[in-house]
C-alpha positions in Angstrom: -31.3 25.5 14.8 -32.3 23.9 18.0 -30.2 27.2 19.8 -31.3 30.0 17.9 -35.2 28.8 18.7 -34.6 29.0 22.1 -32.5 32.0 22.2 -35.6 33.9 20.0 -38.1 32.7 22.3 -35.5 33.7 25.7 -35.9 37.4 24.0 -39.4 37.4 23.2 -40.4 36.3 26.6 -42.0 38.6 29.3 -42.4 36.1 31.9 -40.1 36.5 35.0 -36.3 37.1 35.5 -36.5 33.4 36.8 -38.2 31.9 34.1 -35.3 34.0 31.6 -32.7 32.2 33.9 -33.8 28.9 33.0 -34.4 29.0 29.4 -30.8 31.1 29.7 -29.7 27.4 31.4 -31.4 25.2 28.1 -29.3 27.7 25.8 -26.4 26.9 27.0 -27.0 23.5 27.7 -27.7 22.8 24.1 -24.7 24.8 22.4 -22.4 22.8 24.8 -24.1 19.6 23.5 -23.7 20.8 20.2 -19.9 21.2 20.0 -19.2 18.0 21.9 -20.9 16.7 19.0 -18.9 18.3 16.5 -15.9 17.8 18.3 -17.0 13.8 18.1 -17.0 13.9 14.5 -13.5 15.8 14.0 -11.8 13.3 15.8 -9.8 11.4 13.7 -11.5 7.7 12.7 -10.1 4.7 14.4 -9.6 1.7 11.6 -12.2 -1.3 11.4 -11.3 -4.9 12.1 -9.6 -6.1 9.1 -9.5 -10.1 7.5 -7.0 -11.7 5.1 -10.0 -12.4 2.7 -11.1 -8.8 2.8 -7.9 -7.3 2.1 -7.6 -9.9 -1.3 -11.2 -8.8 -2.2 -10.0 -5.2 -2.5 -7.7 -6.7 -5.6 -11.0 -6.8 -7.5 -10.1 -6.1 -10.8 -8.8 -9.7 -10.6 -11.7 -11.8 -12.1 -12.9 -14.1 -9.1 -9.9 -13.6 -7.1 -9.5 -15.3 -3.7 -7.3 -15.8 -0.9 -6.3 -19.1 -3.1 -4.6 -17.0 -5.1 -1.9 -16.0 -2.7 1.3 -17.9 -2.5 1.5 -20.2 0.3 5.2 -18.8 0.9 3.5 -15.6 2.5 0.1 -16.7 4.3 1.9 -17.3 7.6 3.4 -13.4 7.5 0.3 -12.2 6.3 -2.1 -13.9 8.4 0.2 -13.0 11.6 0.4 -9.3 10.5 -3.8 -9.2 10.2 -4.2 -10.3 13.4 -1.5 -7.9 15.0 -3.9 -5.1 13.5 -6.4 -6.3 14.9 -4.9 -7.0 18.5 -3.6 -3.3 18.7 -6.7 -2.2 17.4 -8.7 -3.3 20.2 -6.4 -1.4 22.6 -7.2 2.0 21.3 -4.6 3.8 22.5 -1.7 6.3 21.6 1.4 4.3 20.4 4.8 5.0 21.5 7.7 3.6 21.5 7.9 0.0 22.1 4.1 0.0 22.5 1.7 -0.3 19.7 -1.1 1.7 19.3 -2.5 4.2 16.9 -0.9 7.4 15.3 -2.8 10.7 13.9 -2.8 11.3 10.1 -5.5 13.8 9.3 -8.7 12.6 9.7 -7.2 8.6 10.0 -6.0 6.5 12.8 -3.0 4.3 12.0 -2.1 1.2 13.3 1.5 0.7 14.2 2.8 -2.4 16.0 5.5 -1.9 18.5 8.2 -1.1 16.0 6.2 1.8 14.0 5.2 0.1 11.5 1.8 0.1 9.9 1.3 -3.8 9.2 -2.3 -3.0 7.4 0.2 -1.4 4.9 2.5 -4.9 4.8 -0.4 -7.0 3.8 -1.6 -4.7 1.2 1.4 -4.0 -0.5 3.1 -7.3 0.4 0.1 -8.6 -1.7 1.4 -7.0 -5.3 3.9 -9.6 -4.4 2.3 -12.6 -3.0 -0.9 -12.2 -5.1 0.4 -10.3 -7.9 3.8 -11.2 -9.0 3.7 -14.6 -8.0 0.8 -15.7 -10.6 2.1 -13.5 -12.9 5.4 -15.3 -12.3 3.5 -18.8 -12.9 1.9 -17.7 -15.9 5.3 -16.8 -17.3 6.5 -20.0 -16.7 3.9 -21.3 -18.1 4.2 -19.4 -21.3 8.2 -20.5 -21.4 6.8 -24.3 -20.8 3.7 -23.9 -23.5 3.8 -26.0 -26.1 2.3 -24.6 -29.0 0.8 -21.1 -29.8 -2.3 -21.0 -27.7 -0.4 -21.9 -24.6 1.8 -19.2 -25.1 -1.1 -17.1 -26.0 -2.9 -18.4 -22.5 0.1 -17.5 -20.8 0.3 -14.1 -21.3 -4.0 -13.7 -21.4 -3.4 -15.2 -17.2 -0.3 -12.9 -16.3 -2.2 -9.7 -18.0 -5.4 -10.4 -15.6 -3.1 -11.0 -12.4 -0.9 -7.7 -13.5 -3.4 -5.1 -14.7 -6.8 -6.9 -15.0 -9.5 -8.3 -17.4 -9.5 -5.5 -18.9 -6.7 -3.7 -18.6 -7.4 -0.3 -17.9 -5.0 2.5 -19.5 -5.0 5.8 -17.4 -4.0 6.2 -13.9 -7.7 7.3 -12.9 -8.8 4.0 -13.6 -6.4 1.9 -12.4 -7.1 3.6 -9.2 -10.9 3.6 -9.8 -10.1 0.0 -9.8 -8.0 -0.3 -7.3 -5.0 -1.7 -9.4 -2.3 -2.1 -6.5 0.5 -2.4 -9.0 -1.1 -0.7 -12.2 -1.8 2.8 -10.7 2.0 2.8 -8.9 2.9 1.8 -12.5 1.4 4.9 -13.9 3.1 6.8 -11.0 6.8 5.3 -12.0 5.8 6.1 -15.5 5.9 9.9 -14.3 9.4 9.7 -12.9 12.5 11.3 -14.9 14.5 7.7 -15.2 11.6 5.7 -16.4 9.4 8.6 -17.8 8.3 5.5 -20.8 7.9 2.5 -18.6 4.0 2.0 -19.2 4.2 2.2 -23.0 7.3 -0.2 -22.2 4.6 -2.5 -20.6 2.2 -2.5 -23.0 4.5 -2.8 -25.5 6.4 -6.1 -24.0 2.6 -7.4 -23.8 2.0 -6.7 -27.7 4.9 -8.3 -28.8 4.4 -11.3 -26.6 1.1 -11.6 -28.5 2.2 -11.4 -31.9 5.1 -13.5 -31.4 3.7 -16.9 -29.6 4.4 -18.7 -32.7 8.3 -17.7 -32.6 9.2 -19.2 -29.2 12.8 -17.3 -29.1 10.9 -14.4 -29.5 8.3 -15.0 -27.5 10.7 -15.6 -24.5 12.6 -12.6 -25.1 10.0 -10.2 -24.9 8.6 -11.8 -21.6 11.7 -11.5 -19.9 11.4 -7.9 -20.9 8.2 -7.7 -19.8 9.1 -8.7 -16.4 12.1 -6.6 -16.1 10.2 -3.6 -16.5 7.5 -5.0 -13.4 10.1 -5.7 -11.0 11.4 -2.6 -11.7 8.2 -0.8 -10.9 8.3 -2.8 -7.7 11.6 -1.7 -6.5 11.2 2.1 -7.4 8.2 2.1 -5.4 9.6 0.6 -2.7 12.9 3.1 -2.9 10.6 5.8 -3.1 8.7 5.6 -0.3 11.7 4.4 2.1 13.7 6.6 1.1 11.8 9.3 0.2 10.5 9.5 3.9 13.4 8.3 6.2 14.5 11.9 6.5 10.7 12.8 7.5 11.1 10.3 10.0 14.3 12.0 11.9 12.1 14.8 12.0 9.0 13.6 13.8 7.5 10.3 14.1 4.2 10.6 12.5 1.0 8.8 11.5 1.8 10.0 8.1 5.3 9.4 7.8 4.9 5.9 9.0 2.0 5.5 6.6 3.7 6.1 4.0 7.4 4.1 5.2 5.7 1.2 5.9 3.9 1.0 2.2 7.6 1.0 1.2 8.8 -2.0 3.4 5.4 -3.7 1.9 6.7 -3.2 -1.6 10.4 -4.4 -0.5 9.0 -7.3 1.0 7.3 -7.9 -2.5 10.2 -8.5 -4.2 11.1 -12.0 -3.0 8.6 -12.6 -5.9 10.3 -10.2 -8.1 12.3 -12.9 -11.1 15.6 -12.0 -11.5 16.1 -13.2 -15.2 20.1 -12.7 -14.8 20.3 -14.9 -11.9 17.1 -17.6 -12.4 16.0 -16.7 -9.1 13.8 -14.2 -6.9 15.8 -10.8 -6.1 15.2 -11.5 -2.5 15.0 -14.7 -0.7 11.9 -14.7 2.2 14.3 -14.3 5.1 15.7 -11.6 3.6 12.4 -10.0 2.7 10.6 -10.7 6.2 13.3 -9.1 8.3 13.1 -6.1 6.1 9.7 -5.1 7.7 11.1 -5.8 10.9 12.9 -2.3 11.3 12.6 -0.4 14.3 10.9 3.1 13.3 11.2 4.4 16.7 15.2 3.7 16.6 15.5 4.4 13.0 14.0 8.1 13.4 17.1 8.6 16.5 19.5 7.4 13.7 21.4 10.5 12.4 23.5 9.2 10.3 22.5 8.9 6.9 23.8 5.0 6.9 20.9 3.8 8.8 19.2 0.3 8.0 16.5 2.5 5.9 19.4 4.1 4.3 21.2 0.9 3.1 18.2 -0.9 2.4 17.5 1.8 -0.2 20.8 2.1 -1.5 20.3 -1.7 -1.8 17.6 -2.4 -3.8 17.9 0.8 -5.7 21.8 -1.0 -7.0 20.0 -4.4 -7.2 17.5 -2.8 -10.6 20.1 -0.5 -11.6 18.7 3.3 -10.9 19.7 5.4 -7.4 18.2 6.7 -4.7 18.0 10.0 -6.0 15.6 8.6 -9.2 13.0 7.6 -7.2 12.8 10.0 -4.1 
């Protein structure tokens, strides 16, 4: 507006060639300002400092939720990946190999570490694990342990609130309205071919649970179902993204690519608090699950093969739940 004012009052003028010269100058001036302006504001938007506390917070559908609730057996990973964001954050610069640093993804700046990897996206999605599944786990437990009916019934209220929330919402708009970090990838698995039924499978190993806490055999039964069917969801979403993008990857390293891999090696590591009920233990132990986000991107997208470490791990947690690769790509 600012431009077109001048240029009307540049051709209105009848004062002197020199005084036309100068307003000619302002013109010009003013457009340039203008597009360095705009120019400002298409650049893609670097990330804001990030905290442990905040990241829980964003789990809000979680009644009074707190970095208390996070097992104990992840702080250390989680609290050294925050500060790593932050650290490279500060630098503001291009990543490349072997450097962190940021990488373009539409209007977004991603944070990789050294490796490639996003670690904003390990603490978020390691979080369905380490917030998530391990109260949900506890409440279980508990439910197996309880005593009479309204312990069972307790049980099942606490593992509801830490899975899907207070009030469990039923559509994939809310739970990402809410922010559900494992009920709106639930909704998504729930849209795949091989487990087309796997929310009504949910909410129908929840029912029973309910209506059965004064039949303890029963009881049991259905929450071992139950928790087959949300480690499942776990592992598909971690198969999905890994594999689903590793081919992306030998392509062309980008922001979005890694985005989007390193969501997956969040999941994976998730599932060291993924119950096995076959084996009585977690499908991953925590050695196992922390080296997995240690993969090299930079190497991994210069690995040919088709039997690279993203390659196997996918092959390996897709045999662990019993689907393939091809199911959740």
């Amino acid at each position: 507006m600012f431009a077109l004012a001048i240029k009307f009052i540049y051709n209105n003028s009848k004062k002197k060639t020199k005084m036309k010269k100068t307003i000619l100058f302002v013109l010009t001036l003013s457009l340039f300002f203008v597009a360095c302006d705009k120019n400002k504001n298409d650049e893609p938007k670097a990330p804001q400092s990030v905290t442990l506390d905040g990241i829980v917070k964003e789990f809000k559908f979680i009644d009074g939720v707190s970095k208390s609730d996070v097992s104990k057996k992840a702080i250390d990973d989680l609290n050294a990946w925050v500060k790593e964001v932050n650290d490279i954050n500060k630098l503001n610069s291009q990543a490349k190999e072997g450097k962190g640093g940021y990488l373009t993804d539409g209007s977004k700046k991603r944070v990789v570490n050294a490796k490639g990897v996003e670690t904003v996206q390990l603490v978020k999605k390691g979080l369905v694990g380490a917030l998530q599944l391990n109260n949900f786990n506890t409440a279980l437990m508990g439910g197996v342990m309880g005593k009479d009916a309204n312990a069972r019934k307790a049980a099942v209220d606490k593992a509801v609130k830490y899975l899907l929330g207070t009030d469990k919402p039923k559509t994939k708009d809310e739970f990402k309205k809410e922010g559900n970090a494992f009920g709106k990838y639930m909704m998504s698995v729930a849209g795949s071919e091989k487990y087309k039924n796997i929310d009504k499978e949910i909410y129908k190993a929840i029912k029973d649970a309910y209506d059965n806490v004064d039949n303890p055999k029963e009881y049991n039964q259905h929450l071992l179902n139950l928790n087959k069917y949300v480690t499942t969801v776990v592992a598909f979403r971690a198969v999905h993204y890994i594999a689903g993008y590793t081919d992306k990857l030998r392509e062309e390293v980008t922001g979005h690519v890694v985005h989007e891999l390193s969501e997956g090696l969040g999941f994976a590591y998730s599932l060291q608090f993924a119950y096995n009920g076959q084996t009585h233990g977690m499908y991953l132990d925590s050695e196992t699950a922390k080296k997995i986000t240690e993969v090299n991107l930079w190497e991994e997208a210069k690995d040919k093969s088709g039997n690279s470490l993203l390659d196997k791990q996918s092959e390996a947690i897709a045999k662990m739940f019993g689907f393939t690769v091809a199911d959740a790509k």
